[in-house]
N, C-alpha and C positions, 0 to 999 in steps of 0.2 A: 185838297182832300182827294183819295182816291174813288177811285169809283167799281162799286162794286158788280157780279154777275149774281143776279137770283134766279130758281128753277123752281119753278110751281109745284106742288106736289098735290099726288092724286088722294082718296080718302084712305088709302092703303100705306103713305108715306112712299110712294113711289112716284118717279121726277115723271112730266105730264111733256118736258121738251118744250115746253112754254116759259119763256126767261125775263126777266127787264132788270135792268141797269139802278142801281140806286147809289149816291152819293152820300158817303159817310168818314167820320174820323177813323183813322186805323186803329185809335186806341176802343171807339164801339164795340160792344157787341153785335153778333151776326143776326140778323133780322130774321124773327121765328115765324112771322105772319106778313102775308103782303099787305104796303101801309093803307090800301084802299079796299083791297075785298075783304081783310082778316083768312083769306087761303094759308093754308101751310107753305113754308117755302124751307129752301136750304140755298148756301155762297156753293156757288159752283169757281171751283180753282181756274185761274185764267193764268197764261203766262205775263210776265210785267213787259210791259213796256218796255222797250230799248230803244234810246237816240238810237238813229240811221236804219231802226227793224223797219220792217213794213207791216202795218196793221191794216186791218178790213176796214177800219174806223178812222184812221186817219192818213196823211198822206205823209211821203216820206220826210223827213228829219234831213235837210242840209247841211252836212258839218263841213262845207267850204272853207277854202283858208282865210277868207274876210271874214266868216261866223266867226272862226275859231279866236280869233285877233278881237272882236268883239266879246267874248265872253270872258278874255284875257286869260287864255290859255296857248301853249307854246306846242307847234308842231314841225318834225324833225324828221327829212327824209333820208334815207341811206344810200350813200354813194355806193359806187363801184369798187372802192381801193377798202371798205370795210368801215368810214368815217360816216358821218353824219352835217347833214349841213339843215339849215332853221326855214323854214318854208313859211311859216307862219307865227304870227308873236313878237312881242317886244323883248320881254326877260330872257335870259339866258346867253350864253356864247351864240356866236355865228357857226360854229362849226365843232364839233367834237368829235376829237382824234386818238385813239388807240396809242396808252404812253407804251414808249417802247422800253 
């Protein structure tokens, strides 16, 4: 379940810069009061999460070529001559070449 950002609001409905974190289904509705004072609140927009971003919150995302083989997915690095060769993964060719 993701996790959400909330922002406090003041008795005017204006955001007070005061936030916390609450964890809910995405199919929820957005939390109109905060669940222990009954304060007004609003979901302040965050960006998502990205494998390999860097968050404040967490520490980087490894996508190693041993992750990648682990997760069973296939990574393919490009040569010099325009082909491709398999760097990581079991599935697929060794090498893909430009038919001529």
């Amino acid at each position: 379940m993701p996790t959400y950002v909330y922002e406090i609001l003041d008795a005017d409905g204006e955001g007070t810069g005061e936030t916390f974190e609450h964890v809910q289904p995405m199919s929820a509705e957005p939390l109109r009061e905060h669940p222990e004072t009954g304060a007004p609140v609003r979901r302040v927009p965050q960006a998502p999460a990205i494998a390999g971003s860097m968050s404040p919150l967490k520490e980087k995302t490894k996508l190693s070529n041993k992750n990648l083989e682990k997760l069973g997915m296939t990574k393919y690095k490009r040569q010099g001559d325009g082909s491709y060769e398999k760097t990581a993964g079991k599935e697929g060719p060794r090498h893909i070449r430009k038919q001529s």
